[in-house]
MARLUMSE-738208 format. One record per residue (C-alpha): residue number from 1; residue in three letters; chain; x, y, z. Coordinates in Angstrom, 2 decimals, padded with zeros to 5 digits. Layout:
REM residues N
+-----+------+-----+---------+---------+---------+
! seq ! type ! mol !       u !       v !       w !
+-----+------+-----+---------+---------+---------+
! NUM !  ala !   A !       X !       Y !       Z !
...
+-----+------+-----+---------+---------+---------+
***
This chain:
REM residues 299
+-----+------+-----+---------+---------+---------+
! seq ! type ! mol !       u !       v !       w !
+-----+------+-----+---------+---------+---------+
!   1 !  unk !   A ! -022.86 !  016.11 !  012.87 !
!   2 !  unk !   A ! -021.77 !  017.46 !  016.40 !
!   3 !  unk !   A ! -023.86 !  015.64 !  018.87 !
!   4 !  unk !   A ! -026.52 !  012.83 !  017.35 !
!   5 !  unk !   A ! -028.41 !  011.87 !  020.00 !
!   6 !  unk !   A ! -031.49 !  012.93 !  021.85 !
!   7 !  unk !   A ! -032.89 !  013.45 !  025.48 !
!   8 !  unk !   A ! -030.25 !  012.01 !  027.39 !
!   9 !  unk !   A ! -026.22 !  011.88 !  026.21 !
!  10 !  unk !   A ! -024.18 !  008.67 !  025.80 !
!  11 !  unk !   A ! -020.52 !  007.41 !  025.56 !
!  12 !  unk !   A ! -021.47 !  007.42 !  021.83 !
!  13 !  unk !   A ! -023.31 !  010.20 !  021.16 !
!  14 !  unk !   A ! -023.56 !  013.75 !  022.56 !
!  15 !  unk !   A ! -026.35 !  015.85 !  022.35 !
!  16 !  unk !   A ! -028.30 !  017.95 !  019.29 !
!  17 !  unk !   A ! -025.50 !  020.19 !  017.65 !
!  18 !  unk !   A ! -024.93 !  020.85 !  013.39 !
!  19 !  unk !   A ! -022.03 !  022.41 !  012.20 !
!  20 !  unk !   A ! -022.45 !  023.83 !  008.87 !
!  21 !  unk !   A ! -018.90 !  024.88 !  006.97 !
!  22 !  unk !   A ! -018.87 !  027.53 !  004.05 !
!  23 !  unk !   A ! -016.43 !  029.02 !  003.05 !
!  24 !  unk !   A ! -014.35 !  029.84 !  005.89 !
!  25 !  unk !   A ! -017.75 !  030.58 !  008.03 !
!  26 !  unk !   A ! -019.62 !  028.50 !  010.05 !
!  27 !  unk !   A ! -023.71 !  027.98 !  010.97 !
!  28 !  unk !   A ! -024.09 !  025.95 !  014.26 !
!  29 !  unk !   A ! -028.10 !  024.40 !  014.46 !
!  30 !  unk !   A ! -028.97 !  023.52 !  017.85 !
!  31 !  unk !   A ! -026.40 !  023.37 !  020.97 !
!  32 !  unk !   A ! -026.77 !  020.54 !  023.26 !
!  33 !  unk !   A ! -024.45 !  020.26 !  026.28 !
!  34 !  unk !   A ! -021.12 !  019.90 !  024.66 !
!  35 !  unk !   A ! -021.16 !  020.98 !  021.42 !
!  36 !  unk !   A ! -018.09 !  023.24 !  021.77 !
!  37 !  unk !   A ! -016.16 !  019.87 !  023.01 !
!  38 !  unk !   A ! -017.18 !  018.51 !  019.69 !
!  39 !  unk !   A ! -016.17 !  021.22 !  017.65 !
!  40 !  unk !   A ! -012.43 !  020.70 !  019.19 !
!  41 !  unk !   A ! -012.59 !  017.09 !  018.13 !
!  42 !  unk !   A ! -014.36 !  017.74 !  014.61 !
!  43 !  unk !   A ! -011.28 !  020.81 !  014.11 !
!  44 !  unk !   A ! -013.79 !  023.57 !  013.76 !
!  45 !  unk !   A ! -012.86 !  026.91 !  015.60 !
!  46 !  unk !   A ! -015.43 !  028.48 !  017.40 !
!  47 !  unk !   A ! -014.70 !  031.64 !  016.78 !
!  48 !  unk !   A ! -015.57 !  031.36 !  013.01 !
!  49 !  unk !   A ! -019.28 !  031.01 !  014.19 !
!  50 !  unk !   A ! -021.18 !  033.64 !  012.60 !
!  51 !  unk !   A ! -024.80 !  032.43 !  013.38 !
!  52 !  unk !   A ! -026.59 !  029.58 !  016.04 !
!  53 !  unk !   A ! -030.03 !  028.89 !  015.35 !
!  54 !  unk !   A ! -031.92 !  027.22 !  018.43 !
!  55 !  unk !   A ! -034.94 !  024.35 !  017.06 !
!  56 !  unk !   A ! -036.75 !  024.97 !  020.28 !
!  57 !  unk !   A ! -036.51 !  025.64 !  024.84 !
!  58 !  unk !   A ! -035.71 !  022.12 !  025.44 !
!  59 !  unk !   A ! -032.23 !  021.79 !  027.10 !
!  60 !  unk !   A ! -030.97 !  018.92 !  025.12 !
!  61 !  unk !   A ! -030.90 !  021.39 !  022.55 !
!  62 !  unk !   A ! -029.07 !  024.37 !  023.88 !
!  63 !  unk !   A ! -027.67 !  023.55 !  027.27 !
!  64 !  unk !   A ! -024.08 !  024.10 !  025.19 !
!  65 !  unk !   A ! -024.59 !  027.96 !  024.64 !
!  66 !  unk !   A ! -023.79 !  029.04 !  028.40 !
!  67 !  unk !   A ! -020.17 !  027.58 !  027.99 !
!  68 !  unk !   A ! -019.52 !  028.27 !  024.41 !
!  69 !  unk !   A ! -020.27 !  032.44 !  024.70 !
!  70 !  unk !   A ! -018.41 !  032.24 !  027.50 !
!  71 !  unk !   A ! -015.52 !  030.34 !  025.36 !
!  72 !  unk !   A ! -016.10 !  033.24 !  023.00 !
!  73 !  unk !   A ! -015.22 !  035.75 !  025.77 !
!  74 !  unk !   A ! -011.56 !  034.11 !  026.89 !
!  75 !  unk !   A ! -010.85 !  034.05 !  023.22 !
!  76 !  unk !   A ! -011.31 !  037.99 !  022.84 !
!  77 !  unk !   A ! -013.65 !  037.52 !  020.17 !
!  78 !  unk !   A ! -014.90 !  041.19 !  018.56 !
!  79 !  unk !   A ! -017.48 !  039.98 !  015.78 !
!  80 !  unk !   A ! -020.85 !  039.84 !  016.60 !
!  81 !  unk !   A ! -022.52 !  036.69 !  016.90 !
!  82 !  unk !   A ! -026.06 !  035.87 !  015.62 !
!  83 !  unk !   A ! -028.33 !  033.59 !  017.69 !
!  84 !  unk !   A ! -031.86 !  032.69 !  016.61 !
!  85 !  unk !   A ! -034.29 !  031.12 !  018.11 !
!  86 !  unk !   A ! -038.61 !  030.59 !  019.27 !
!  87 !  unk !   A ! -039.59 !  033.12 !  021.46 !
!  88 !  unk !   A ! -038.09 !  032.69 !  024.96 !
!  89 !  unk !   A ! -034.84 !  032.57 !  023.62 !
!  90 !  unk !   A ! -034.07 !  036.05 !  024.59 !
!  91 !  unk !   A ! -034.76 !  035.73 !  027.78 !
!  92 !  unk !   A ! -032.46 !  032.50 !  028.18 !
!  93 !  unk !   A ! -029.37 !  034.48 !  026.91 !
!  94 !  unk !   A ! -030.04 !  037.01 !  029.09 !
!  95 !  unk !   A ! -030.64 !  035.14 !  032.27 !
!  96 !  unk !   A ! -027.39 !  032.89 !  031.66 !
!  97 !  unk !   A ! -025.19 !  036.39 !  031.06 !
!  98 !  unk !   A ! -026.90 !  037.41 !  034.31 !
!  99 !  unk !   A ! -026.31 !  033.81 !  036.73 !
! 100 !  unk !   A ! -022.95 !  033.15 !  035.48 !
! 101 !  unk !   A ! -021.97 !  037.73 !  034.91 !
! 102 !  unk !   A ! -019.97 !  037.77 !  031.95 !
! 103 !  unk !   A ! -020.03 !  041.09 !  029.68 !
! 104 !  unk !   A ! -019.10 !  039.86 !  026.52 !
! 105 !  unk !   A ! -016.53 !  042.36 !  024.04 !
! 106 !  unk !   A ! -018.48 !  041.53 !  021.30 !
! 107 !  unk !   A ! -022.17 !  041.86 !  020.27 !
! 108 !  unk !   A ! -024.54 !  039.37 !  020.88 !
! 109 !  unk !   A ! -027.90 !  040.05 !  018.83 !
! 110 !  unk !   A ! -030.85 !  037.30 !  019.74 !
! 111 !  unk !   A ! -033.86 !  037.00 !  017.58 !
! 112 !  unk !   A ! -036.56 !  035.42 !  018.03 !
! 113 !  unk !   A ! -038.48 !  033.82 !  015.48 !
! 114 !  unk !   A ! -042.22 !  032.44 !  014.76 !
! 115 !  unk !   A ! -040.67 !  031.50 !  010.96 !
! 116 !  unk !   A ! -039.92 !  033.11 !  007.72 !
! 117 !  unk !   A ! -036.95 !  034.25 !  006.39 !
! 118 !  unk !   A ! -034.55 !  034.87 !  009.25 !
! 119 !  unk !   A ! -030.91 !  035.57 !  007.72 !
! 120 !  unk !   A ! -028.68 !  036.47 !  004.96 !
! 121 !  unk !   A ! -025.30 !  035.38 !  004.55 !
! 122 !  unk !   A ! -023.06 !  036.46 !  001.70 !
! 123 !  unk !   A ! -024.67 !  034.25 ! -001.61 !
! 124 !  unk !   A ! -027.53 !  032.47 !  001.13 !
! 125 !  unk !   A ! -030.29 !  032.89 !  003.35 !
! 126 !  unk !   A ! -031.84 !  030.96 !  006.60 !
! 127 !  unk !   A ! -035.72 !  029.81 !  006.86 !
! 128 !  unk !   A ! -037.45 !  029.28 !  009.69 !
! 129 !  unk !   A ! -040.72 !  026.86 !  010.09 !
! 130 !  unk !   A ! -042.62 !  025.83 !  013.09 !
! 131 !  unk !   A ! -042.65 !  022.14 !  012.98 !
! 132 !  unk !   A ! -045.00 !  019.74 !  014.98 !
! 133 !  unk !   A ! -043.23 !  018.76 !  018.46 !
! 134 !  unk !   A ! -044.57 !  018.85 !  021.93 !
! 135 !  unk !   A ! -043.54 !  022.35 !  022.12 !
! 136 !  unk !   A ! -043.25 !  025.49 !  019.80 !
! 137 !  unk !   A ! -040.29 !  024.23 !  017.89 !
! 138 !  unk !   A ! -038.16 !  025.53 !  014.05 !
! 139 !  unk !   A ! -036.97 !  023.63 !  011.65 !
! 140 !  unk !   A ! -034.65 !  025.34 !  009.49 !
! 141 !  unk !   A ! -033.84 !  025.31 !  005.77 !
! 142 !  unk !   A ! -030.43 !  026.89 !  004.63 !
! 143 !  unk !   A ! -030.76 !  027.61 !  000.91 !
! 144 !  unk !   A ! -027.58 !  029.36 ! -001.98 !
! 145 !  unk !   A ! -028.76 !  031.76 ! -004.28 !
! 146 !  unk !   A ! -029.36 !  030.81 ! -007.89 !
! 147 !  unk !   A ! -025.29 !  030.57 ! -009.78 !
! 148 !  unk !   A ! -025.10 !  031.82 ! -013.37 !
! 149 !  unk !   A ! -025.59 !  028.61 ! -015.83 !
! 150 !  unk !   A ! -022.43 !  026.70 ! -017.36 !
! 151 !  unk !   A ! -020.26 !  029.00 ! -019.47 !
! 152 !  unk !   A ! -019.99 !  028.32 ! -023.11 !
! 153 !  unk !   A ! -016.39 !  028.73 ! -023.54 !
! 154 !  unk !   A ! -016.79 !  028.25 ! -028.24 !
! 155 !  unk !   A ! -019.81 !  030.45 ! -027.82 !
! 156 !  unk !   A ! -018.21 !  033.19 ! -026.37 !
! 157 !  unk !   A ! -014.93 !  032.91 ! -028.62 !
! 158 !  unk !   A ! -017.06 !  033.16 ! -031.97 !
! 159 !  unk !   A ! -018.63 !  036.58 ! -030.77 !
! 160 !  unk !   A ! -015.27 !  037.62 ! -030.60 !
! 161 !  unk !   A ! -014.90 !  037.47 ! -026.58 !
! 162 !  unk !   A ! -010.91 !  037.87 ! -025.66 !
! 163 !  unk !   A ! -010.09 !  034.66 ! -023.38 !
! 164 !  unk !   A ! -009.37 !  036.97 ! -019.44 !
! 165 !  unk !   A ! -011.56 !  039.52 ! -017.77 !
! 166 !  unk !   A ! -014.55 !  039.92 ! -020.12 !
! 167 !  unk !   A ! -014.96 !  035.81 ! -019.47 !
! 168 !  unk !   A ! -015.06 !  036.71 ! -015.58 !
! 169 !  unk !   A ! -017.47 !  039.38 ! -016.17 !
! 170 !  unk !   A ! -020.04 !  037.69 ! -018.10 !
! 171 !  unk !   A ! -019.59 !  034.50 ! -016.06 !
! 172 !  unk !   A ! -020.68 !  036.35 ! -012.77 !
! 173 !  unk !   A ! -024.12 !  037.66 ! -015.04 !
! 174 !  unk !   A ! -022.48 !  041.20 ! -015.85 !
! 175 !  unk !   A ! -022.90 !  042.73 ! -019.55 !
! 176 !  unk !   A ! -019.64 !  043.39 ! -021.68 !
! 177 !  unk !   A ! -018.96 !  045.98 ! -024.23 !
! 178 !  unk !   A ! -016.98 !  044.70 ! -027.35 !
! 179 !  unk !   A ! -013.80 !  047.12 ! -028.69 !
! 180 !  unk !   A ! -016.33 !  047.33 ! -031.96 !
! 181 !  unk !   A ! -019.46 !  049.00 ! -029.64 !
! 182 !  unk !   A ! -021.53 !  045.04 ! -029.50 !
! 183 !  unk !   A ! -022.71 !  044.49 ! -026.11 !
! 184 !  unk !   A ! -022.83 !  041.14 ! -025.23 !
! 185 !  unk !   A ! -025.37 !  039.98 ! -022.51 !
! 186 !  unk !   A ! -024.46 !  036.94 ! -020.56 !
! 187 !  unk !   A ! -027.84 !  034.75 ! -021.54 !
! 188 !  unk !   A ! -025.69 !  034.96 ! -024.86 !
! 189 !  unk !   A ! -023.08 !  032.67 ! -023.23 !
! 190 !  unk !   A ! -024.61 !  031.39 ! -020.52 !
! 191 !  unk !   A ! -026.64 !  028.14 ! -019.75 !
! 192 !  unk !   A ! -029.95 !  028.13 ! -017.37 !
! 193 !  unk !   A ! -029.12 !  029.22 ! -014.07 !
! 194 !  unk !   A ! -028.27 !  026.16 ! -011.81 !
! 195 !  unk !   A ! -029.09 !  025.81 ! -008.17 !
! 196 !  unk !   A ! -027.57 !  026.36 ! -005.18 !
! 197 !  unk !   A ! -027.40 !  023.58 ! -002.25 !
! 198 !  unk !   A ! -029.83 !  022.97 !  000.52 !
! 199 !  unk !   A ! -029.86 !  021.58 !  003.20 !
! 200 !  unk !   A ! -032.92 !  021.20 !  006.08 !
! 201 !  unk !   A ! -032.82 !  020.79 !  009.37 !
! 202 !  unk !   A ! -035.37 !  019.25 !  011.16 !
! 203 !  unk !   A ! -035.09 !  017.59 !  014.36 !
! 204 !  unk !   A ! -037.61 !  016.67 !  017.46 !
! 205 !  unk !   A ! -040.85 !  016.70 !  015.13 !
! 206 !  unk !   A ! -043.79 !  014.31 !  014.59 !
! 207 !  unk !   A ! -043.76 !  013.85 !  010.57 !
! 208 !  unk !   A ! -045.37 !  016.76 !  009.11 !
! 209 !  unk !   A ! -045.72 !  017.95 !  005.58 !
! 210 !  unk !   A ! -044.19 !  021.29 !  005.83 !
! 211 !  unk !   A ! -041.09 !  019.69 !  006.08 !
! 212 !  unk !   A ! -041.76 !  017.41 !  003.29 !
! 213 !  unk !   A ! -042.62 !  020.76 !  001.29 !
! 214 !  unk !   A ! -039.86 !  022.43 !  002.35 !
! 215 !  unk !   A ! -037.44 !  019.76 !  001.40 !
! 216 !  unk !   A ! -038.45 !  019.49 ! -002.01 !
! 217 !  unk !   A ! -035.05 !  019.28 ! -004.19 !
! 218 !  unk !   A ! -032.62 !  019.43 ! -001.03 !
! 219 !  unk !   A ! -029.37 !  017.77 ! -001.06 !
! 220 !  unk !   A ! -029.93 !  016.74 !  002.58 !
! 221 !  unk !   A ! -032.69 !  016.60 !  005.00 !
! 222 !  unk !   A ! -031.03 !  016.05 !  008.56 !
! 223 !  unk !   A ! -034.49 !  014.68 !  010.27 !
! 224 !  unk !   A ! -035.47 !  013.35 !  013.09 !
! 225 !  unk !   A ! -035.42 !  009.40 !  013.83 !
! 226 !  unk !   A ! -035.53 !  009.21 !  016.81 !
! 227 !  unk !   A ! -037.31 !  005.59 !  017.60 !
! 228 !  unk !   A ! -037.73 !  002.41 !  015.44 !
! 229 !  unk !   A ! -041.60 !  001.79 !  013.81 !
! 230 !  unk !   A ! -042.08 ! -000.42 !  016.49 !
! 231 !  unk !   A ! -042.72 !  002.08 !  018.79 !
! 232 !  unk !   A ! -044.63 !  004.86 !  016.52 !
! 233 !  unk !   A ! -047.42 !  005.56 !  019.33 !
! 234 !  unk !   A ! -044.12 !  006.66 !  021.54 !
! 235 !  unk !   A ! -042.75 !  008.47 !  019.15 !
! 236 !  unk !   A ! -046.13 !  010.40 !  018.43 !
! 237 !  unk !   A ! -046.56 !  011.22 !  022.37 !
! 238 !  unk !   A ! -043.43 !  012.41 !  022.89 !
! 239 !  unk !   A ! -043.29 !  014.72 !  019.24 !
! 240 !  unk !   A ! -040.72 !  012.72 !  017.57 !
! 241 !  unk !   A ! -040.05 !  010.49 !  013.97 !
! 242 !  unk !   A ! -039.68 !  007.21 !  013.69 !
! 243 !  unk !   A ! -036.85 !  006.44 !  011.21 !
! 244 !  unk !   A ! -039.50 !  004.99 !  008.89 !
! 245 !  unk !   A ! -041.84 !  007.83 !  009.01 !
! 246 !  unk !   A ! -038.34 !  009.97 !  008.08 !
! 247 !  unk !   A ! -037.71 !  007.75 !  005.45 !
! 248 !  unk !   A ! -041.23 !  008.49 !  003.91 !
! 249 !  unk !   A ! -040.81 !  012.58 !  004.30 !
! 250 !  unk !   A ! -037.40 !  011.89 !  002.57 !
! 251 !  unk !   A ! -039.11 !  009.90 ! -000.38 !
! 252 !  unk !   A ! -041.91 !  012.08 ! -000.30 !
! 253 !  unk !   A ! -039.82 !  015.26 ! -000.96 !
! 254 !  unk !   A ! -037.47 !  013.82 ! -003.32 !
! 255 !  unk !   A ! -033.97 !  014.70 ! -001.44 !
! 256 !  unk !   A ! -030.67 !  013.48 ! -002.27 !
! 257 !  unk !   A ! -029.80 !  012.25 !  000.97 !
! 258 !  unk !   A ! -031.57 !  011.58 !  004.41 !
! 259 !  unk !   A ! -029.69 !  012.13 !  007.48 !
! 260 !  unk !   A ! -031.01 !  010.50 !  010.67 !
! 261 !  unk !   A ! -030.49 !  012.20 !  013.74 !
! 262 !  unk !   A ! -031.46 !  012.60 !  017.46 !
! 263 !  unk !   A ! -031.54 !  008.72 !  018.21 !
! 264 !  unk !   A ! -032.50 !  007.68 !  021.47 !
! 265 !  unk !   A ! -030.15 !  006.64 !  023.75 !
! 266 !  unk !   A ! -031.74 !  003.11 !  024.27 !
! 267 !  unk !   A ! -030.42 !  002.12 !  020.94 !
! 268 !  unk !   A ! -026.65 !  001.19 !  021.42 !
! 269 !  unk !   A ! -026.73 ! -000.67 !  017.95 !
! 270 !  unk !   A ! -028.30 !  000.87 !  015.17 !
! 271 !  unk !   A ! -028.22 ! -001.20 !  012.39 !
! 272 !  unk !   A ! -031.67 ! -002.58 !  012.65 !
! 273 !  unk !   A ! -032.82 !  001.14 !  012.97 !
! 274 !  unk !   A ! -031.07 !  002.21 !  009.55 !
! 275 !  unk !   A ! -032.77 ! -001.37 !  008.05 !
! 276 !  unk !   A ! -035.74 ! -000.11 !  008.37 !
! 277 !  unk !   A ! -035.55 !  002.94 !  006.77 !
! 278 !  unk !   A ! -033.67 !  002.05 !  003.80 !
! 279 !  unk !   A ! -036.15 ! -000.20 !  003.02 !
! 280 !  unk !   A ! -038.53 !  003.01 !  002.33 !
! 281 !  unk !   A ! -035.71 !  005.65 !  001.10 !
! 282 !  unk !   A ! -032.07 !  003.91 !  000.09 !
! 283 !  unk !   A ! -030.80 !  007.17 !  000.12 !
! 284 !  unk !   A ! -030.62 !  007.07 !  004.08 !
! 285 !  unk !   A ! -027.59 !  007.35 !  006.61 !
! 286 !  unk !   A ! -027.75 !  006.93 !  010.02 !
! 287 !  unk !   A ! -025.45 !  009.59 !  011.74 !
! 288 !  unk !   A ! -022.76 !  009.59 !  014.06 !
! 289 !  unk !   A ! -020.86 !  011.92 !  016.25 !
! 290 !  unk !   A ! -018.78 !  013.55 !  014.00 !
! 291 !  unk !   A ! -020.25 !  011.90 !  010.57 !
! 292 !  unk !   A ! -019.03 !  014.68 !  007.97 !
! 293 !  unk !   A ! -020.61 !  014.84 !  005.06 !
! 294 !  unk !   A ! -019.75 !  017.32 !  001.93 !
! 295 !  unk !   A ! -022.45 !  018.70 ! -000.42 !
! 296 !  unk !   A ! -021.02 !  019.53 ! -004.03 !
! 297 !  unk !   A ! -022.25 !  022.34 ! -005.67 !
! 298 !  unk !   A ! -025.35 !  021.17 ! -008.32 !
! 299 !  unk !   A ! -024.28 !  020.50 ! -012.03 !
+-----+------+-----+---------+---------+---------+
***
């Protein structure tokens, strides 16, 4: 969690940025003034970015992109970068390439999004959703394939499976040929496929159930809580979550873990804010600048 606050940045907490970390890549959502600061001090190297996906045209959210690309370009970097974004986001690259005139070395692709399936990463893939904020605004849900189910290490050793190679084959769903002509198919061996992780994004949103439906089964939903339930009529003029109406998406959907982000920066303690919602969902943190969390991989 890059930058955890909202609107306005503190001594405490910078502005929107996620850093997702998978193996040896990493998914930036949102980009708030600063974000490549916080990537220093959170140890993450820009240039293994692969993809940025923007929520939405305000600038708390990606006032950091101007001085990150342009990070990008000092460091040499050749591999293309993937931003995504709601329409308008095109023209914002383009107009900050043209007021500040760098010509980046490597490839910058934009695409703009009204939601669906946006991008495909090597065993995952990238939603997009419009969510309900005061202007056209994504949440997004980052999903792993299906894995092959548990191996069955005395099942395969009584068809007559040689311990090495053939166990690597049928554990990655391929068929195997036996030196006596058997094929043996990995549902033979295999459990029921498990799950991959998931995580959703969804910050600067009213509660809405598409992000409830969305979040069905994920191991975290990173959500918007933005005010305490004390001031739910300000948090419904301005497009935003209160940390209790979070808390009831979160219990709604079932996830293993809410993540409350994009706090206002009139809240310099916090513990009455994470109170509240914990009475509703227990499973709730309240995030900090450079809170880390890891996701295990399903059982």
């Amino acid at each position: 969690m890059l930058g955890t606050g909202g609107a306005i940045p503190t001594l405490s907490r910078s502005l929107p940025s996620t850093a997702l970390k998978r193996e040896g890549e990493i998914l930036l959502f949102d980009c708030g003034e600063g974000t490549q600061l916080q990537m220093k001090k959170a140890g993450l190297s820009i240039m293994k970015l692969s993809a940025i996906f923007i929520s939405h045209l305000h600038g708390d959210h990606l006032t950091g992109l101007p001085g990150l690309l342009m990070t990008l370009v000092h460091l040499s970097r050749k591999e293309s970068l993937y931003i995504f974004g709601p329409p308008g986001i095109n023209a914002y690259i383009d107009s900050t390439k043209n007021c500040i005139g760098f010509s980046p070395e490597y490839d910058i692709t934009v695409e703009e999004t009204t939601g669906g399936r946006i991008y495909e990463g090597s065993g995952y893939r990238v939603e997009a959703l419009p969510v309900d904020h005061t202007i056209f605004t994504l949440a997004y849900v980052f999903e792993e394939e299906k894995r092959p189910g548990r191996f069955y290490v005395e099942k395969a050793k009584k068809l007559g499976i040689p311990e090495g190679p053939l166990f690597n084959r049928l554990q990655k769903g391929k068929d195997v040929e036996l030196n006596d002509g058997r094929i043996v198919h990995p549902e033979d061996v295999l459990g029921s496929p498990r799950r991959g992780r998931k995580i959703v994004y969804a910050v600067d949103t009213r509660p809405c159930q598409v992000v409830a439906d969305s979040s069905k089964g994920a191991d975290i939903l990173i959500h918007d809580g933005m005010f305490s339930d004390q001031l739910r009529e300000e948090a419904d003029q301005k497009g935003h979550s209160t940390v209790v109406q979070a808390a009831r998406i979160a219990r709604k959907a079932g996830v293993s873990r809410l993540v409350l982000s994009h706090i206002s920066p009139r809240y310099s303690e916090t513990d009455a804010l994470l109170n509240e919602a914990l009475v509703i969902y227990p499973s709730t943190i309240l995030a900090d600048d450079l809170s880390e969390f890891e996701i295990p991989l399903p059982e």
